[in-house]
C-alpha positions as CSV (number, residue, x, y, z in Angstrom):
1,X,91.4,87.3,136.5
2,X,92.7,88.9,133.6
3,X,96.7,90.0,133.8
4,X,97.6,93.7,132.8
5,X,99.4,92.6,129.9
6,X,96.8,90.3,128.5
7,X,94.4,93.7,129.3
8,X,96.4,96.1,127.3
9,X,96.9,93.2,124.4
10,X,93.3,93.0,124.3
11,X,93.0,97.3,124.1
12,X,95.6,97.7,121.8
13,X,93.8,94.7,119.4
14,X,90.5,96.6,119.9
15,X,92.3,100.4,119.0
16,X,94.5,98.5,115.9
17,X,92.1,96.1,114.2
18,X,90.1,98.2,111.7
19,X,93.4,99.6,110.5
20,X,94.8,96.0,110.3
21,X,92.0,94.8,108.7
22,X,92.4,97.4,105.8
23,X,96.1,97.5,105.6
24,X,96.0,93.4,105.3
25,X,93.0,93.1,102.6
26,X,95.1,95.9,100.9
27,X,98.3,93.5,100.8
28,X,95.7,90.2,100.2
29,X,92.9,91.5,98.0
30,X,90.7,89.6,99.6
31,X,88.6,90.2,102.6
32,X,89.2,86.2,104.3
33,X,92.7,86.3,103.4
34,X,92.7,89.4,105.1
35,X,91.4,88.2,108.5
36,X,93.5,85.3,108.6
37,X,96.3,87.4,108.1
38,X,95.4,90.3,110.8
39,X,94.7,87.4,113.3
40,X,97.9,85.0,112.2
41,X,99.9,88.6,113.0
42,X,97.9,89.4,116.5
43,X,98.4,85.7,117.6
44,X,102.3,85.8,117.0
45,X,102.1,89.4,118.5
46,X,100.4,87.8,121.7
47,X,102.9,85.7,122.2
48,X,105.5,88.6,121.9
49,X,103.5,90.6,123.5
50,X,106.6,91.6,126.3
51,X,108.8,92.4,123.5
52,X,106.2,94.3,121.2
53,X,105.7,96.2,124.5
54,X,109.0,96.9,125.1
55,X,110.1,98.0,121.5
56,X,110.3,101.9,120.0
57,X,107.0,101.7,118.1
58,X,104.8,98.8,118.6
59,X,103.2,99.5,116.3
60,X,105.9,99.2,113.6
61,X,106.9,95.5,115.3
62,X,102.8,94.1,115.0
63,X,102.9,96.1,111.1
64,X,106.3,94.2,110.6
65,X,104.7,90.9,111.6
66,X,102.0,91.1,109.7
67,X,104.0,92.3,106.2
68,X,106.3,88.7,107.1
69,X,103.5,86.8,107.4
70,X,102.2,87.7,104.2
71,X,105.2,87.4,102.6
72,X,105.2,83.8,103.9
73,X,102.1,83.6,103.1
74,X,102.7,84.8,99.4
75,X,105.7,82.2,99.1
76,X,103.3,79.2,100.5
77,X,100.8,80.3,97.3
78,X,101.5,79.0,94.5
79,X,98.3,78.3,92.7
80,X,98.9,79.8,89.0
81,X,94.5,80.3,89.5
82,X,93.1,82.3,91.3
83,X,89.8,81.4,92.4
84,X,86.8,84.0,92.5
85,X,83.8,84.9,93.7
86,X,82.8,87.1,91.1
87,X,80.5,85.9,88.3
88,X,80.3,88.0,85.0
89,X,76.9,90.1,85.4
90,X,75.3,92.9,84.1
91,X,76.1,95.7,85.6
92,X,73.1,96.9,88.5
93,X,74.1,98.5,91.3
94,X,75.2,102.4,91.4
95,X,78.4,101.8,92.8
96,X,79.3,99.4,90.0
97,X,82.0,101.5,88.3
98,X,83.7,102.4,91.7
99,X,83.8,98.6,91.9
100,X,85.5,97.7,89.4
101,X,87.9,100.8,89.9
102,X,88.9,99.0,93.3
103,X,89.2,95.7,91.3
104,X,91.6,97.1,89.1
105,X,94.0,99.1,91.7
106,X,93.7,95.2,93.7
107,X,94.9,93.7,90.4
108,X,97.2,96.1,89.4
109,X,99.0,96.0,93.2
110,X,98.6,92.4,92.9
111,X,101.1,91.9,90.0
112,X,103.3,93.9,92.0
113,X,106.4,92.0,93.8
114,X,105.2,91.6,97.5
115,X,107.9,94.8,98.8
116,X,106.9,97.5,96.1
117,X,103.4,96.4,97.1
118,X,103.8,96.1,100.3
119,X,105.5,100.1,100.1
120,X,102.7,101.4,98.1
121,X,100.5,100.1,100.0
122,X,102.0,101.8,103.5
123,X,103.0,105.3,101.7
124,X,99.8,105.9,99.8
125,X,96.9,103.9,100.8
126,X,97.5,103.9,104.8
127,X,99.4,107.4,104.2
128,X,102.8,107.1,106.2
129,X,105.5,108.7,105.7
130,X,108.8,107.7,103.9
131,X,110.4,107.5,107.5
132,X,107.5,105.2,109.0
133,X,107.5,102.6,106.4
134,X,111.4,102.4,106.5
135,X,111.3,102.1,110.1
136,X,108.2,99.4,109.8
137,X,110.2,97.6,107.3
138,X,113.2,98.0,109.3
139,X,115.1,99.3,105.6
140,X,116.4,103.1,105.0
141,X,114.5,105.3,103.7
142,X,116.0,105.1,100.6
143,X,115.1,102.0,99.4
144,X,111.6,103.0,100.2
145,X,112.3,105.5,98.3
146,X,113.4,102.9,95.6
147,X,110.6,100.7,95.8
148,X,108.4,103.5,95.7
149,X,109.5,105.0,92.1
150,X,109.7,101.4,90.8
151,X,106.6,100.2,91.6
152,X,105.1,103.5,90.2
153,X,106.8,103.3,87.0
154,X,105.7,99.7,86.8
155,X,101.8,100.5,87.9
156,X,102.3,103.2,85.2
157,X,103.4,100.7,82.5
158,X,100.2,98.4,83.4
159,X,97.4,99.7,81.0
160,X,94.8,98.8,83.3
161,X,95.6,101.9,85.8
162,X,95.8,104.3,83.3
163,X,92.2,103.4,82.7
164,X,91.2,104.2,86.2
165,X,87.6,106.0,86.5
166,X,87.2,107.1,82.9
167,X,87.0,110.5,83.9
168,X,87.8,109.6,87.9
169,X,90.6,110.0,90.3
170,X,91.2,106.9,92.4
171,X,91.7,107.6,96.2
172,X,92.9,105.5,99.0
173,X,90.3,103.1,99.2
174,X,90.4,102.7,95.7
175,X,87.2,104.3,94.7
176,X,86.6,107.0,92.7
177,X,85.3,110.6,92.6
178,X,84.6,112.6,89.9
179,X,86.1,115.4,89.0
C-alpha cells in the first residue's frame, strides 16, 4: 500500500514533468541529457520529499535541484567535443529553417556561463518573473537583474543570434514565426 507522501510525490511528478522536461533540455540542449537531469533532480527530490513539502514554494526547491545538478553536471563535462547526432544534409523537411533557428538559440545559450543561462533560460523561455527566479535561485533580484542584462549584451555580441529567422522572430521554444 502506497504512503500519502509517496502518493502526492508521484502527483506532483505527474503535474511537473513536461515543464521539467523543457526547462532541463533548455539548460542541456539535448533531449537524453535532459531526462537524466529531470529524473537525477526528482530522485534527490524523493528523497527530500518531507522537506520539499514543507518548504515556501516546492516548486522553487525541486527547480533549485535541478539548476545544481546541472551545474554539477556542467563541472563533471569537460569534453572540449561535443558529439552530435546531426549529419550535414540537404535541407528537406518544411520545418527545416525553424530547426536550425532552435539550433542556434541552443548554441548561442550554450556559450553562455551556466547562471546567465540558467536566468535566461527561467525569465524568458519558461516566462517567470524577476522575483521567481531570484527566489528559485535563492539570489536577489538584483543580480538576476545582472545576469539578465549581461547575458543579453553577450547573446547580442554573438553574431549567430542576430541572424535569427532571416526575416523571423524567435519565440520561447525557439522557433520562428514570420512576421
Amino acid at each position: 500500500m502506497k504512503t500519502s507522501a509517496e502518493a502526492d510525490f508521484r502527483e506532483y511528478v505527474a503535474d511537473r514533468w513536461p515543464r521539467m522536461l523543457r526547462t532541463a533540455y533548455l539548460l542541456t540542449g539535448n533531449h537524453h541529457d535532459a531526462e537524466d537531469l529531470v529524473q537525477a533532480s526528482l530522485a534527490k527530490a524523493y528523497t527530500r520529499w518531507e522537506r520539499v513539502q514543507r518548504a515556501d514554494d516546492p516548486d522553487a526547491y525541486v527547480w533549485r535541484i535541478m539548476i545544481n545538478s546541472n551545474v554539477d553536471r556542467l563541472r563533471r563535462l569537460r569534453i572540449r567535443e561535443w558529439p552530435t547526432t546531426r549529419f550535414p544534409d540537404s535541407q528537406t523537411a518544411d520545418r527545416a529553417d525553424q530547426i536550425v533557428d532552435r539550433d542556434l538559440l541552443l548554441g548561442a545559450l550554450g556559450r553562455l556561463p551556466a547562471r546567465q543561462r540558467t536566468v535566461l533560460v527561467l525569465r524568458f523561455l519558461e516566462d517567470r518573473s524577476e522575483t521567481e527566479v531570484a527566489k528559485v535561485l535563492g539570489t536577489r533580484i538584483g543580480t538576476v537583474r545582472s545576469h539578465t542584462a549581461r547575458a543579453l549584451a553577450r547573446l547580442r555580441r554573438d553574431g549567430t543570434v542576430l541572424g535569427l529567422g532571416n526575416g523571423r522572430t524567435a519565440t520561447a521554444s525557439g522557433t520562428g514565426a514570420r512576421r
